[in-house]
C-alpha positions as CSV (number, residue, x, y, z in Angstrom):
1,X,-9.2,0.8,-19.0
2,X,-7.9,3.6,-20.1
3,X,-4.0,3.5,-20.9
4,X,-3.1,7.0,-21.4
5,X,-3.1,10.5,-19.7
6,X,-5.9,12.8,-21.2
7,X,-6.3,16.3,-19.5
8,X,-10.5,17.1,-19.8
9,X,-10.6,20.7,-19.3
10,X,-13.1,23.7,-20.7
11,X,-10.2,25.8,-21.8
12,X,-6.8,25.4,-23.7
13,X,-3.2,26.9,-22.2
14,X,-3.0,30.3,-23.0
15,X,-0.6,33.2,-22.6
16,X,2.6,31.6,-20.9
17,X,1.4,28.0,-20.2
18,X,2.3,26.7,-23.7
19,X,5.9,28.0,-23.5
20,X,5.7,26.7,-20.0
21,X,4.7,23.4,-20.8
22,X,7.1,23.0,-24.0
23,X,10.2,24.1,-21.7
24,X,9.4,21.9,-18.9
25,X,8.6,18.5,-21.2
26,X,11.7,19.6,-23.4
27,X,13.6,19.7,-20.2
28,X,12.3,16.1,-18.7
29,X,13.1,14.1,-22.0
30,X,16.9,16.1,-22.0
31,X,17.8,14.7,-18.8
32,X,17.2,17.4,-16.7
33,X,17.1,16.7,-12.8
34,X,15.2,19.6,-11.3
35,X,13.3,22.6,-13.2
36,X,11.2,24.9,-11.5
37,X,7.8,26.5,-12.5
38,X,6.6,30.2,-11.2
39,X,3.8,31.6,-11.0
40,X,1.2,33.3,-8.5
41,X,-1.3,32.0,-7.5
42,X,-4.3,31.2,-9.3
43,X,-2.5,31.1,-12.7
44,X,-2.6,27.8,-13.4
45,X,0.7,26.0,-12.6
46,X,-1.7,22.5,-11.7
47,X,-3.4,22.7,-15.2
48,X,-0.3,23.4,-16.8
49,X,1.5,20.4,-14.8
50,X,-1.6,18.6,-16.4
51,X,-0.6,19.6,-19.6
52,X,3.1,18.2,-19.5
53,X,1.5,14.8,-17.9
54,X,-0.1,14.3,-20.6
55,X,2.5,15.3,-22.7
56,X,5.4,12.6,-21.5
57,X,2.8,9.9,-21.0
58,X,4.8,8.6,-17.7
59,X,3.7,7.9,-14.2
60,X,3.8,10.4,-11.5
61,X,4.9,11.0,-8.5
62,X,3.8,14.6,-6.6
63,X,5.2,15.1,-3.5
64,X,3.3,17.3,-0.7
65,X,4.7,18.9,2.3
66,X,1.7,17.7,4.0
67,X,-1.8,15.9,3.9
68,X,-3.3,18.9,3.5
69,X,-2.3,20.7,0.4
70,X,-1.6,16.8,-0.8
71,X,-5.6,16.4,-0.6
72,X,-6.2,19.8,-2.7
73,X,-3.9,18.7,-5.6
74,X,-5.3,15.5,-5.4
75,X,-8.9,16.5,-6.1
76,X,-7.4,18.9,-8.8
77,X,-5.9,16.4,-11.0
78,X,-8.5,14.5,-10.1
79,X,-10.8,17.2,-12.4
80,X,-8.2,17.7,-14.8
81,X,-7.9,13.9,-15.3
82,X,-10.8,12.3,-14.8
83,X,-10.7,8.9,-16.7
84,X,-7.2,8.1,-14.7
85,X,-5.5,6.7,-11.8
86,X,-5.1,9.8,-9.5
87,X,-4.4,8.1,-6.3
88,X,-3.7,9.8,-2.8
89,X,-0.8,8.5,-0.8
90,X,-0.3,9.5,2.9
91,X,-0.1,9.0,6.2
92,X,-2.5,6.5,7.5
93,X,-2.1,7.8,11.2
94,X,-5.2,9.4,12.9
95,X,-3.0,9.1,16.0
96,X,0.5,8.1,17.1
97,X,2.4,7.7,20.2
98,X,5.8,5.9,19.7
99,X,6.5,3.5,22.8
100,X,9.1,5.2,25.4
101,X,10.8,4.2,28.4
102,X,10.9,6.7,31.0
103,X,14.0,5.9,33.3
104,X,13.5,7.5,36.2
105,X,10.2,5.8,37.3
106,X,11.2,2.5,35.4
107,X,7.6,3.7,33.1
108,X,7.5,1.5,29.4
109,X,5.2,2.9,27.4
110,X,3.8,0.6,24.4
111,X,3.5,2.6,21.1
112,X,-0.7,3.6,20.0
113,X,-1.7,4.5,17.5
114,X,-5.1,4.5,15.6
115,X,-5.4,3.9,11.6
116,X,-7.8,5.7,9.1
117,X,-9.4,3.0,6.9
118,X,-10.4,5.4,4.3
119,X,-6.8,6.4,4.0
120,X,-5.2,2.7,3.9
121,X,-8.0,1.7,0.8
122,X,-6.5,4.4,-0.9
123,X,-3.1,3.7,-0.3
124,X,-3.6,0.4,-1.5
125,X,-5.4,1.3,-4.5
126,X,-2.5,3.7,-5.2
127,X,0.1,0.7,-5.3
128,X,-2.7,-1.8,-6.9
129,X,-3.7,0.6,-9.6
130,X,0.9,1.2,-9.9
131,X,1.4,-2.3,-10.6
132,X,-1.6,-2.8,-13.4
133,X,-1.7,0.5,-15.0
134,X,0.8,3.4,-17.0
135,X,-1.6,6.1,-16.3
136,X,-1.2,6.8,-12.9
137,X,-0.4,10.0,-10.9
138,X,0.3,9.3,-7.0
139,X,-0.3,13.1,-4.7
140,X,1.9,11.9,-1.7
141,X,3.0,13.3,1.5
142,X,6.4,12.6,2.5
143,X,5.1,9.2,4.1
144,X,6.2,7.6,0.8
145,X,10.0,7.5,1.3
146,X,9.3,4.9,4.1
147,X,9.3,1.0,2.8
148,X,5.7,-0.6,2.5
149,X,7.4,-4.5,2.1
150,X,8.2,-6.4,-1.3
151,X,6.8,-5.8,-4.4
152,X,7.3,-9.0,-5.4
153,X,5.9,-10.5,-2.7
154,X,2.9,-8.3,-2.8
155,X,2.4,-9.4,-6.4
156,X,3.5,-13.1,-6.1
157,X,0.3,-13.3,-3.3
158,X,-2.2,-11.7,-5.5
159,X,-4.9,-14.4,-7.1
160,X,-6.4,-13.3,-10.2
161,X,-9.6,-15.3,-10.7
162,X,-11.3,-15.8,-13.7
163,X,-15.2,-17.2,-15.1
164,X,-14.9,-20.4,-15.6
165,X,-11.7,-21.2,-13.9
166,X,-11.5,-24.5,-12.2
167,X,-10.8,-23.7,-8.2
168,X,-12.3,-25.6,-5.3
169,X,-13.7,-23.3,-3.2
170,X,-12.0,-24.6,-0.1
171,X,-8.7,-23.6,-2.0
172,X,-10.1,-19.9,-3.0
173,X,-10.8,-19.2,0.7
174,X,-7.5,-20.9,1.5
175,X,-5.5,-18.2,-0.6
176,X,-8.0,-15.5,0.9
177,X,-6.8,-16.5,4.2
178,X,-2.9,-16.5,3.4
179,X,-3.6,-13.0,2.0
180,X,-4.6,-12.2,5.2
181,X,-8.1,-11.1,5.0
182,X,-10.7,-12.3,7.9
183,X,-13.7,-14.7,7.4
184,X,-16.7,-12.6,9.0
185,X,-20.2,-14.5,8.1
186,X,-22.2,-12.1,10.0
187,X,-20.2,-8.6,9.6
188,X,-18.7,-8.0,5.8
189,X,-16.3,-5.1,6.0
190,X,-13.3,-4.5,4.4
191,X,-10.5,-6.7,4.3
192,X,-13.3,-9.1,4.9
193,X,-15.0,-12.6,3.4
194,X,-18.3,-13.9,3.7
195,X,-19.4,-17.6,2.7
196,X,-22.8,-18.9,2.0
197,X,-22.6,-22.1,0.7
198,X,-21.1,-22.0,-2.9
199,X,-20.9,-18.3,-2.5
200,X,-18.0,-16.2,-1.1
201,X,-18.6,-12.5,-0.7
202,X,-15.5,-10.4,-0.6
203,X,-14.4,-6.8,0.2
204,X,-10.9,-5.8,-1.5
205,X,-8.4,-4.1,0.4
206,X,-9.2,-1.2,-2.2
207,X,-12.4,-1.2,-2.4
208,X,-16.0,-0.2,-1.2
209,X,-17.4,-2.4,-2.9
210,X,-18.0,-6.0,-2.6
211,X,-17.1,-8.6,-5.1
212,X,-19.6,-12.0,-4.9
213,X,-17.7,-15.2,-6.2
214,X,-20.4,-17.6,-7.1
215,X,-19.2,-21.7,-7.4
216,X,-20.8,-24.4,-9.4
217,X,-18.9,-27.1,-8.0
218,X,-15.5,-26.4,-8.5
219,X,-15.7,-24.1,-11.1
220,X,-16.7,-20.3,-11.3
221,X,-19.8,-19.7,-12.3
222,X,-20.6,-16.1,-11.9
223,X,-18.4,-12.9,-10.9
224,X,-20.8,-9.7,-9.8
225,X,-19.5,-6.2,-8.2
226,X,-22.2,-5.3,-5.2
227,X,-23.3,-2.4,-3.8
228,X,-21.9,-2.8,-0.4
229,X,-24.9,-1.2,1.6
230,X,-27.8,-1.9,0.0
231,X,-26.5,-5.0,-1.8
232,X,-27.6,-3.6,-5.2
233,X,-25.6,-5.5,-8.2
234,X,-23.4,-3.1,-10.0
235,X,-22.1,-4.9,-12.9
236,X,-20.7,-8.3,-13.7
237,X,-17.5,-9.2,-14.0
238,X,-15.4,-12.2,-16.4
239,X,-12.0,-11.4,-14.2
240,X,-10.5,-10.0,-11.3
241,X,-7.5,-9.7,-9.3
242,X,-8.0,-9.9,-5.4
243,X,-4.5,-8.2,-4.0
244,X,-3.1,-9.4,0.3
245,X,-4.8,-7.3,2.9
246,X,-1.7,-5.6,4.1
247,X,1.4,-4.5,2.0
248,X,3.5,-6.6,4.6
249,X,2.5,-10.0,3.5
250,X,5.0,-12.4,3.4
251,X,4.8,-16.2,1.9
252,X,5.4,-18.8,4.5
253,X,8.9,-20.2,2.9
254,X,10.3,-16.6,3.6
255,X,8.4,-16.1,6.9
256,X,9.8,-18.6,8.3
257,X,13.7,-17.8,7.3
258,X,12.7,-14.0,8.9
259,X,11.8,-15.5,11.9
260,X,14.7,-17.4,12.7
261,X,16.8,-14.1,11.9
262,X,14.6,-12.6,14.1
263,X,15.2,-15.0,16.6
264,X,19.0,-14.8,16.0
265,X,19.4,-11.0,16.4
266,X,17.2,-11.7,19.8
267,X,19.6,-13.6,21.3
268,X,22.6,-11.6,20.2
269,X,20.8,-8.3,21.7
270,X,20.0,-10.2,24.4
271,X,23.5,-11.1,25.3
272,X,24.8,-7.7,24.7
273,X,21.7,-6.5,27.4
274,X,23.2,-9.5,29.9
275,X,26.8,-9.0,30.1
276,X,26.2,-5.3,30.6
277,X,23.9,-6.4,33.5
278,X,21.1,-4.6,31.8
279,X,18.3,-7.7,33.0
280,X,15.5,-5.4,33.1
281,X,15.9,-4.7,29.0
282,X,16.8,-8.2,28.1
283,X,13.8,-9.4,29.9
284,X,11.4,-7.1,27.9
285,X,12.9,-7.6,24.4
286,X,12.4,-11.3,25.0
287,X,8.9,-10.7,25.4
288,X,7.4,-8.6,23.4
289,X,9.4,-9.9,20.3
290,X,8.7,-13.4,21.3
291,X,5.1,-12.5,21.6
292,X,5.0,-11.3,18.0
293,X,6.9,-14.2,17.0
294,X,4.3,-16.1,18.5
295,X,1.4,-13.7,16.1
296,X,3.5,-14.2,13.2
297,X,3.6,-18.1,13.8
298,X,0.2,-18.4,14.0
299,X,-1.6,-15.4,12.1
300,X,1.3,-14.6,9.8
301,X,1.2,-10.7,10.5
302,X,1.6,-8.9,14.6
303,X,1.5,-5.2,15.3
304,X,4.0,-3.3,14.2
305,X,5.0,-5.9,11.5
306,X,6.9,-2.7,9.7
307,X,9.5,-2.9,12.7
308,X,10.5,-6.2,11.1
309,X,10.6,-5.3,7.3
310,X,14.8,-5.6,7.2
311,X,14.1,-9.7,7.7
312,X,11.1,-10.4,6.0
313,X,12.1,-8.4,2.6
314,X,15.7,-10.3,3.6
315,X,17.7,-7.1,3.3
316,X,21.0,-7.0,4.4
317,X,21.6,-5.1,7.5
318,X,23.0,-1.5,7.7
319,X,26.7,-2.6,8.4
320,X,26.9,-5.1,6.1
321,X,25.9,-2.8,2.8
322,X,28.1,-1.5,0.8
323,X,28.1,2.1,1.1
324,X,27.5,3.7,-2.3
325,X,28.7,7.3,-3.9
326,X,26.1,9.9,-3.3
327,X,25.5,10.6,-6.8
328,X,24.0,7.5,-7.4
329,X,21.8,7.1,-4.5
């Protein structure tokens, strides 16, 4: 796997780019906070960002306005650097409609929404490929400044498996399920397992593919990437690492110290709702979040897990930080 940045391109900078390119990478290793390239349009400032990639060797972040112009830079660095980890990173909302509560005809509304699978593999293979790899350049909308869970957590789920590791295959799909990804025997899709007797099939939360696990008891036998419509073997494999099925997984120790500070700030904003008389509200909190309790208890994720990131990354909450100097924020 490649390690470094290497821009693959017919032509070499010419007239201003080298100057260009030598100013801004001059500027990035002296310290300098912002810089600003010019240009009109079609004279190269993508290539020449290329260039001064693969100059400083570093990962990248570009940020887009919006998914749009994100997806155009994203399929040009994508031709400018071919044999690395350009990775899109937006929005995974086709459609969103935040709950309301409309006073006046005592109308709740419970939030909608619909997801683009496409657009969550990639997101994940944007923060799989950040974790494993140097050579990475993420094109992001603004979606990125929002909190996707812990890292650590993300990564302390993860099960690398290996040919020839010893692992009973009751244990394997054990982890699969913890990670959060659904046993289907009839309908593989992603963020889905199949098992046939010693053989588990498996669709990564990054992936199109799927990965076939093959057992010889209680060892791994075999390790083969699949073609996941015509089932065609792609290559064979000695090691892979099988990432959780949603950024938001959380291992049970923790899970269960966020729910009971979940269940502690329900009864304190429950109180507050009472002794303002406010029965209607204190009713409805109870329920719904008692009802994702319930899904988190049983299933270890609920809709709209993100609502609940401040307990199960065990943050602090916003009074009780200490509020820092802008500059270093």
């Amino acid at each position: 796997m490649p390690s470094r940045f290497r821009v693959d391109a017919p032509f070499k900078p010419a007239g201003d780019q080298p100057q260009a390119i030598s100013q801004l990478v001059e500027g990035v290793r002296s310290g300098l906070s912002q810089q600003v390239l010019l240009g009109v349009t079609g004279s190269g400032k993508t290539n020449v960002m290329s260039w001064v990639v693969e100059e400083l060797q570093r990962p990248v972040l570009v940020l887009s306005p919006n998914k749009t112009l994100a997806a155009q830079l994203c399929a040009e660095f994508r031709r400018l650097l071919p044999n690395n980890a350009v990775e899109y990173f937006v929005s995974y909302y086709d459609y969103y409609q935040p709950e309301a509560y409309i006073a006046r005809t005592d109308t709740y509304i419970e939030k909608d929404s619909s997801r683009n699978d496409d657009i969550d593999r990639m997101r994940h293979s944007t923060t799989q490929n950040l974790l494993t790899r140097r050579d990475v350049l993420v094109v992001a909308s603004v979606s990125c400044i929002y909190g996707i869970g812990s890292v650590e957590d993300y990564m302390g789920e993860s099960l690398h498996i290996e040919k020839g590791e010893s692992i009973r295959r009751e244990v394997f799909l054990r982890k699969l399920t913890e990670m959060l990804y659904e046993r289907n025997d009839y309908d593989l899709a992603r963020l889905r397992f199949r098992v046939r007797g010693d053989v588990v099939d498996l669709v990564p939360a990054n992936e199109e593919k799927v990965y076939r696990v093959e057992f010889f008891g209680d060892e791994v036998e075999r390790i083969q990437e699949l073609d996941a419509i015509t089932g065609e073997i792609l290559g064979v494999k000695d090691e892979f690492t099988v990432f959780p099925a949603s950024h938001y997984v959380t291992p049970a120790d923790k899970l269960r110290l966020a729910m009971a500070d979940i269940e502690a700030e329900l009864e304190e904003r429950c109180r507050w709702f009472d002794e303002h008389g406010r029965l209607l509200e204190a009713q409805r909190l109870r329920q719904r979040t008692n009802f994702d309790l319930e899904m988190l208890r049983e299933t270890g994720t609920c809709a709209g897990i993100e609502n609940y990131s401040l307990h199960l990354t065990r943050r602090n909450p916003p009074a009780q930080r200490v509020r820092q100097p802008a500059a270093e924020l």
